[in-house]
C-alpha distance (Angstrom), angle and dihedral (degrees) to the residues before:
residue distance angle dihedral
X1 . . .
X2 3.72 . .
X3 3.67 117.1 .
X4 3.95 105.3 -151.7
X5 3.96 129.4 -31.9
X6 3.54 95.9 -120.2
X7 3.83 143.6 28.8
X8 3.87 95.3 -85.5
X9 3.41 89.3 -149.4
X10 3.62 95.0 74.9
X11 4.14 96.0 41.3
X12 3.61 124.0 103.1
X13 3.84 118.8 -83.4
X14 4.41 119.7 -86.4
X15 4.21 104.0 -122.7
X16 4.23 72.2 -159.4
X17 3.91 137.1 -167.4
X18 3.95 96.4 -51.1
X19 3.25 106.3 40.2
X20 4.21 91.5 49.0
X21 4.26 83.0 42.8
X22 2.97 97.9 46.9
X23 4.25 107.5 51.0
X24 4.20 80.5 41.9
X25 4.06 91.9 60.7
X26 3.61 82.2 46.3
X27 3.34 96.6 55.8
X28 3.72 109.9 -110.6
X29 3.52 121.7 146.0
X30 3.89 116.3 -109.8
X31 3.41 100.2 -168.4
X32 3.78 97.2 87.1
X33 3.78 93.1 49.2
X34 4.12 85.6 45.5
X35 3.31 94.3 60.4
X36 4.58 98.6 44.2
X37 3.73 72.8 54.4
X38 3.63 100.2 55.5
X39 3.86 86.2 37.1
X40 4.31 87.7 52.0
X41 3.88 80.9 53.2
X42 3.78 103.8 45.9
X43 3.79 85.2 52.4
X44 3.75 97.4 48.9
X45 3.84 119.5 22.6
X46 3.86 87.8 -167.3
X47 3.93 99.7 59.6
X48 3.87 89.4 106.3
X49 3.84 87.7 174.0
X50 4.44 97.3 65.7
X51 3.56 88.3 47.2
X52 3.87 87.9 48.1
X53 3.60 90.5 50.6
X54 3.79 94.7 36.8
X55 4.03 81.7 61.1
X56 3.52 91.9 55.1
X57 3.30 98.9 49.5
X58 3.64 103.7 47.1
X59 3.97 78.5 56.3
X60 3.27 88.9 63.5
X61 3.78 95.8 48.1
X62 4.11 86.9 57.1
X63 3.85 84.8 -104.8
X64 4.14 90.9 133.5
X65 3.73 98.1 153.1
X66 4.29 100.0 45.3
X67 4.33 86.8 37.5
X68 3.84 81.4 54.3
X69 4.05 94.3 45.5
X70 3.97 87.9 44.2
X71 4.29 93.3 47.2
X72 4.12 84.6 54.0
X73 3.61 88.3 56.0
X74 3.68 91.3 42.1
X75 4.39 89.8 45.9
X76 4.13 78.2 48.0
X77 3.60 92.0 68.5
X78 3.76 101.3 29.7
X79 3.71 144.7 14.3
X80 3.89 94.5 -169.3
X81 3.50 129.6 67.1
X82 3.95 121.0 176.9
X83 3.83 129.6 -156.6
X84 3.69 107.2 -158.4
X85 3.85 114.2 -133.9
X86 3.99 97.4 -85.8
X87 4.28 81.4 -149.2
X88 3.97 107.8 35.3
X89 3.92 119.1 -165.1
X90 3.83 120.3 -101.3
X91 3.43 86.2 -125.5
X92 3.76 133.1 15.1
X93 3.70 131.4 23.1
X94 4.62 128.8 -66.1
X95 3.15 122.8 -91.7
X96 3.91 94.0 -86.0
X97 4.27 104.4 -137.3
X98 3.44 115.6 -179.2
X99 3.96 112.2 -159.7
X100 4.06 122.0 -159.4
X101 3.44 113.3 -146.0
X102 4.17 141.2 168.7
X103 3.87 120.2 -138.9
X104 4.27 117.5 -95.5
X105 3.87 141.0 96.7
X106 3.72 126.0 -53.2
X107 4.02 94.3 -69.8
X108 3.99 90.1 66.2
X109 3.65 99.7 77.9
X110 3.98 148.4 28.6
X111 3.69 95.9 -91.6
X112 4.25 93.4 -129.9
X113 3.71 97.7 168.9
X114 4.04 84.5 86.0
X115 3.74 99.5 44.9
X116 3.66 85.4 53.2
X117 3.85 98.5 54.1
X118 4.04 109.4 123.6
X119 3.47 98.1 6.4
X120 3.83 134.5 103.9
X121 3.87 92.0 -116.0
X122 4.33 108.5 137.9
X123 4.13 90.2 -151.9
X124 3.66 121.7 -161.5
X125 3.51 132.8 -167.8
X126 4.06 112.8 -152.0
X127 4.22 104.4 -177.3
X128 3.81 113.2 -151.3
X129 3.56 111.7 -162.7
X130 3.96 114.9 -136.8
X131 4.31 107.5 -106.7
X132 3.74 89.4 18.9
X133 4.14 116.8 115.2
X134 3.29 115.3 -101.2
X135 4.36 120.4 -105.9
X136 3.87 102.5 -100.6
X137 3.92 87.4 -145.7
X138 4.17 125.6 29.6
X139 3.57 126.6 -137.4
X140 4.09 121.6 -90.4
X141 3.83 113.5 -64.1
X142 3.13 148.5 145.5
X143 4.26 96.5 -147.6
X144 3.73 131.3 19.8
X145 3.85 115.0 -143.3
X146 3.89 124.0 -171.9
X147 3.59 99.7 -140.2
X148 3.72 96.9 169.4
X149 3.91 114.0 110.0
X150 3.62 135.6 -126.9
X151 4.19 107.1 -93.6
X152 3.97 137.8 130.1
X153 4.00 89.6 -104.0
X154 4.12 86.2 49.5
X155 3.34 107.8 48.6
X156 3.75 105.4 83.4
X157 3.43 88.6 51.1
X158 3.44 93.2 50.8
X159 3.67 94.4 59.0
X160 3.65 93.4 47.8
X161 4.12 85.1 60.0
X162 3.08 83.5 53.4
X163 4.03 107.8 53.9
X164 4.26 79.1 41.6
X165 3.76 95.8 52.8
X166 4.24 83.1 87.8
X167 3.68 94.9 42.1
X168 3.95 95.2 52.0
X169 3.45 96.2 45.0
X170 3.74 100.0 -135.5
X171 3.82 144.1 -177.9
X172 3.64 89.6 -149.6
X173 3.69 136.5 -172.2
X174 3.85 120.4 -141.5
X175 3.91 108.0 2.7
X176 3.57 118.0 -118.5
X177 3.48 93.3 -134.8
X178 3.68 101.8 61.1
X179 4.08 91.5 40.9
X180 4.21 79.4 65.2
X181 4.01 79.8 68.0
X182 4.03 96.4 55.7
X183 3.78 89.6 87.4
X184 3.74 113.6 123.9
X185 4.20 88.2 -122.8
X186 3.59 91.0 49.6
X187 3.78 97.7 38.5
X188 3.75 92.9 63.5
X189 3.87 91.1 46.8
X190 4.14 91.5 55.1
X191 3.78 88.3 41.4
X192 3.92 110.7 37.4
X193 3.98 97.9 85.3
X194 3.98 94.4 48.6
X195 3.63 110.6 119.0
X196 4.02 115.1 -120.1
X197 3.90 88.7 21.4
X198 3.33 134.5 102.6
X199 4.11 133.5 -176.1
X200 3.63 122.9 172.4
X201 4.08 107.3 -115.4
X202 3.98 103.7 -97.4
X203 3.72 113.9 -166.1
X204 4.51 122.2 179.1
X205 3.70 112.4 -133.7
X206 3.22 138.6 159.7
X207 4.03 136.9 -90.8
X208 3.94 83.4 -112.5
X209 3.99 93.2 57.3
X210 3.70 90.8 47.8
X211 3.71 93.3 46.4
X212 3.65 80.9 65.5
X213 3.30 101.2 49.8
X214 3.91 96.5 43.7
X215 4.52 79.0 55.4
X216 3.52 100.9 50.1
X217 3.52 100.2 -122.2
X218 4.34 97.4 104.2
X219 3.76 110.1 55.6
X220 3.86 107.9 -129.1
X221 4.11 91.0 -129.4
X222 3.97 88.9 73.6
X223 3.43 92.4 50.5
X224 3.85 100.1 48.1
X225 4.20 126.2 7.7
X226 3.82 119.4 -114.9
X227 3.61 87.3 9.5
X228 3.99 132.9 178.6
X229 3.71 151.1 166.3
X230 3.28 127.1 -75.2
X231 3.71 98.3 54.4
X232 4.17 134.5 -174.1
X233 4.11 110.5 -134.2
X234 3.67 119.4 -176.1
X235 4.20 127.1 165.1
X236 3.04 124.8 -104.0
X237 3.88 115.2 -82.7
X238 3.81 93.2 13.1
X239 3.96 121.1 146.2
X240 3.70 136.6 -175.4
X241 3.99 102.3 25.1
X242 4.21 88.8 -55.3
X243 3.95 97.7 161.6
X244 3.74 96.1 -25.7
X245 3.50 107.7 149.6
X246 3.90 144.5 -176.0
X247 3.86 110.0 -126.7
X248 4.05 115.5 -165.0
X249 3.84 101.7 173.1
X250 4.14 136.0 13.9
X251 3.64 77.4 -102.5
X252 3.62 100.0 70.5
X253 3.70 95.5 36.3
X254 3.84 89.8 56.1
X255 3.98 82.7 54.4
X256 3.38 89.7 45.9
X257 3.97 92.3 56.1
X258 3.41 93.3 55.6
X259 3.51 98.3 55.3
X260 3.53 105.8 43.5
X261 3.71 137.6 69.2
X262 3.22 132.2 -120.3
X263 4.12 149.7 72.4
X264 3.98 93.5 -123.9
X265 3.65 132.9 35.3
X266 3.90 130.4 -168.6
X267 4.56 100.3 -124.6
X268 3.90 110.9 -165.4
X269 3.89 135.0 159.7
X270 3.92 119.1 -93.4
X271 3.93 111.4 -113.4
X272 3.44 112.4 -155.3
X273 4.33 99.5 -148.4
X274 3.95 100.3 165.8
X275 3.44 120.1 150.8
X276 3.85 123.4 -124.8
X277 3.70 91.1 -88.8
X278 3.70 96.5 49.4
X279 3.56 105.8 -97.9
X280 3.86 138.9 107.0
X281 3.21 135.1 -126.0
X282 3.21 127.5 -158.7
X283 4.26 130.3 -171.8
X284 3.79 143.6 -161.1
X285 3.61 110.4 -148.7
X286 4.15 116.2 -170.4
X287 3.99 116.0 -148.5
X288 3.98 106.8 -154.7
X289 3.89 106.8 173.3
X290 3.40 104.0 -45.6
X291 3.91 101.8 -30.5
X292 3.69 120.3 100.2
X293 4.20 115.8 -145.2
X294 3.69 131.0 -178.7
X295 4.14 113.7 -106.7
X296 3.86 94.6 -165.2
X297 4.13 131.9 -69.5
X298 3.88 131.4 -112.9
X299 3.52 130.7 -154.2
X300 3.56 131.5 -171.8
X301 4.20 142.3 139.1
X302 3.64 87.1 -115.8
X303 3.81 121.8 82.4
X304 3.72 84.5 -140.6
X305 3.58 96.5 85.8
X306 4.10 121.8 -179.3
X307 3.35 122.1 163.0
X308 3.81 97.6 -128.2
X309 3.52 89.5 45.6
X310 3.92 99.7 53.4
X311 3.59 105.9 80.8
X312 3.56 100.8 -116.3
X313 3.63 97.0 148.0
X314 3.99 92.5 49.0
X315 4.26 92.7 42.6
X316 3.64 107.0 71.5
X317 3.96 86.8 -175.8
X318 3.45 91.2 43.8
X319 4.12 87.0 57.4
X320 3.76 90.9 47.7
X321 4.13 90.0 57.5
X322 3.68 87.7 53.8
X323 3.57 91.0 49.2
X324 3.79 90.0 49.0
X325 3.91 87.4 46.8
X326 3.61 96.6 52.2
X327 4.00 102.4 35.4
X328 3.50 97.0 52.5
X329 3.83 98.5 31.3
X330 3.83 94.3 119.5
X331 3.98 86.4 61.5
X332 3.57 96.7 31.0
X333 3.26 132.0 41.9
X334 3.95 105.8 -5.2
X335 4.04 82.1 52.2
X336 3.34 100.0 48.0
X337 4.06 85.7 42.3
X338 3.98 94.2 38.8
X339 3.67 99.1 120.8
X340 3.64 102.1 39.5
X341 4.09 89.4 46.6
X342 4.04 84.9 52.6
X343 3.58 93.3 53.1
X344 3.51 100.2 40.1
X345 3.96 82.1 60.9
X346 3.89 94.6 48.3
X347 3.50 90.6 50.6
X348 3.82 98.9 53.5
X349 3.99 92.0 37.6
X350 4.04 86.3 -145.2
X351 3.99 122.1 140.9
X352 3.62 84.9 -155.9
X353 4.29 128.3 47.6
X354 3.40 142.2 145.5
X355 3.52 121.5 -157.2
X356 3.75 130.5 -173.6
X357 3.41 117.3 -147.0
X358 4.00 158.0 161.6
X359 3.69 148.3 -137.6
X360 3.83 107.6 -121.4
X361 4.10 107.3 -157.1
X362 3.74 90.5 -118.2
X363 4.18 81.3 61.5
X364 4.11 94.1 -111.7
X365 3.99 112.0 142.0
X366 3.27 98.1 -117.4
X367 4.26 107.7 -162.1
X368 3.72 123.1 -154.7
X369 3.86 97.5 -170.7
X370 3.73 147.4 -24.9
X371 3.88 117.3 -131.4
X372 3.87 124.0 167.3
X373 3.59 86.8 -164.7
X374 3.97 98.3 50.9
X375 3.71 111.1 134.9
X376 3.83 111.3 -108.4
X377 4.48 110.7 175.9
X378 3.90 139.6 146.0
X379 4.13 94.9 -133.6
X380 4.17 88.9 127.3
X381 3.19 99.9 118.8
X382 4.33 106.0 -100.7
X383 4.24 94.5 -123.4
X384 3.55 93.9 53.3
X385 4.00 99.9 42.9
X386 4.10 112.3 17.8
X387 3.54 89.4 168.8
X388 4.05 100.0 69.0
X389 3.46 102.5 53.0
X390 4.15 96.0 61.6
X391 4.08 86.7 42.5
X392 3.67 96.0 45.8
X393 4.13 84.9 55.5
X394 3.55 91.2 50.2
X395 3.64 89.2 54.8
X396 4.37 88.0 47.8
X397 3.48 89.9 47.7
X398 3.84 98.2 54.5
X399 3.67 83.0 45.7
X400 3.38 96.6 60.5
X401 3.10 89.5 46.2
X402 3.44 101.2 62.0
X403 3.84 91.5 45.4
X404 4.30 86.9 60.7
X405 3.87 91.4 48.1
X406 3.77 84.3 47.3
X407 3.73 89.0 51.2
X408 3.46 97.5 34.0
X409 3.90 99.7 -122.9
């Protein structure tokens, strides 16, 4: 396998996930900078690094299938892509990480870029294509990070990481191997039996199976334990609330069925985790190490609760229990939570996790979903929520951290 095309040192610079992220969640409009991209490209069919960032930003336009077609081109040209240490020592060299990841959108793989904002972290970005050989030798770093997320399309790649891990040699971040056990199904079967914890029993079946179910003729207790009505279907590999429904009766899941796409669906029980005032709240809690920190907390009167959805920028109250959530998280919530947070992380085996979470009303931590890969940034604008910005560099420094224990600087 070829590396890159070209010495990368002498290629022109990657703008790179959070700077393109970040001025869309602020509202800027990408099209202008799409297009001096595609013009950067039409005038040099080697500049792997506009087509790279062209990708990204059609992503973030909700162009998935031409920001796929454009990072192919891109992976064409180069396999490496380097992030130069946005705060370079005064003397000696960054913190050299080296990231593995596998061509898709922006749900493939740990988004970095962010955690390296402000730091003297040199990040780059080695794509592996799936059914490719391996490289017999890795770029220059320091640390090796699997950045590649759990998903159907991953997983084979993921094991042959993980057979390589002993052939490369590495000080690596995140094992590939235990990122195999992120799934939702096999989530709930690491995490069912911790004391203070609960998550619903999730079970993958096919459309078949639920066909069944939706008819009457398969009882829903073979298909998932301590099952009942209403039930929350998702498909497999689906993010963000894409076609993740609440189902009350066979009824509505037959409805469901015939609406949605897809040959296998994630079926879990409903947990009803409002607050005595009717809303929900739900968190994103970061694992670093061994330390716990808060990622940021939605609320909203529907059990559906995403984060860009919630209203926190209309809702000053809503803004001032996130503040309270994250500000006195050490005392709060990750206290109250300690021991289910530190198991959670023993379980998995992962030096880096983010979990999203609740509060049940009996005071259980009730947890959603583990993703190594979940987003975790400080782009709120600093007016409107003061409180992020100095717990999102908590969460950087802890991460670099980790990387120079890793390295052993």
């Amino acid at each position: 396998m070829t590396v890159t095309a070209s010495p990368i040192a002498t290629r022109k610079p990657l703008l790179g996930l959070a700077t393109l992220m970040t001025q869309a969640f602020r509202g800027t409009d990408l099209r202008p900078l799409a297009q001096a991209l595609i013009d950067r490209a039409g005038a040099d069919e080697h500049d792997a690094e506009a087509l790279m960032d062209l990708s990204t930003a059609l992503f973030l336009q909700g162009l998935r299938e031409v920001g796929l077609a454009t990072q192919a081109q891109a992976l064409q040209v180069s396999r490496l892509y380097r992030l130069e240490a946005p705060c370079p020592p005064a003397q000696g060299r960054p913190l050299r990480l080296l990231a593995l990841m596998m061509p898709g959108d922006l749900m493939t793989n740990a988004p970095l870029p962010f955690l390296c904002e402000g730091s003297d972290i040199e990040l780059s970005m080695l794509y592996l294509l799936p059914g490719e050989p391996l490289p017999e030798t890795l770029p220059p770093h320091d640390v090796v990070w699997t950045a590649v997320s759990e998903s159907a399309a991953s997983r084979p790649l993921l094991s042959r990481l993980e057979a390589q891990r002993a052939r490369w040699g590495l000080r690596q971040v995140n094992r590939p191997g235990a990122i195999l056990h992120t799934s939702r199904d096999e989530a709930w079967q690491m995490l069912h039996d911790v004391p203070g914890l609960l998550m619903p029993a999730t079970a993958l079946h096919e459309r078949g199976v639920l066909q069944e179910l939706a008819e009457g003729t398969r009882p829903l207790g073979t298909l998932l334990p301590d099952a009942a009505w209403p039930l929350i279907i998702r498909p497999l590999d689906s993010h963000a609330g894409h076609d993740l429904e609440k189902v009350d009766t066979p009824a509505a899941l037959a409805g469901y069925l015939a609406a949605t796409a897809g040959e296998a669906f994630y079926l879990s029980s409903f947990i009803d985790y409002r607050g005595a005032d009717g809303q929900f709240r739900k968190c994103r809690v970061v694992l670093v190490g061994d330390q716990a920190f808060a990622g940021h907390l939605g609320v909203s009167s529907h059990w559906m609760v995403h984060y860009l959805n919630a209203g926190m920028t209309d809702c000053p109250l809503k803004r001032q229990q996130e503040a309270e959530f994250m500000t006195g998280f050490d005392t709060g919530f990750g206290a109250r939570h300690a021991e289910a947070l530190r198991r959670i992380g023993a379980r998995f085996g992962l030096d880096y996790l983010v979990i999203d979470c609740a509060e049940m009303p009996d005071g259980r931590l009730l947890v959603f979903e583990v993703d190594p890969g979940a987003v975790v940034h400080s782009m709120d604008p600093e007016d409107m929520f003061p409180y992020k910005h100095p717990a999102m560099r908590r969460v950087r420094q802890a991460f670099r951290a980790l990387l120079a224990r890793q390295a052993g600087r």
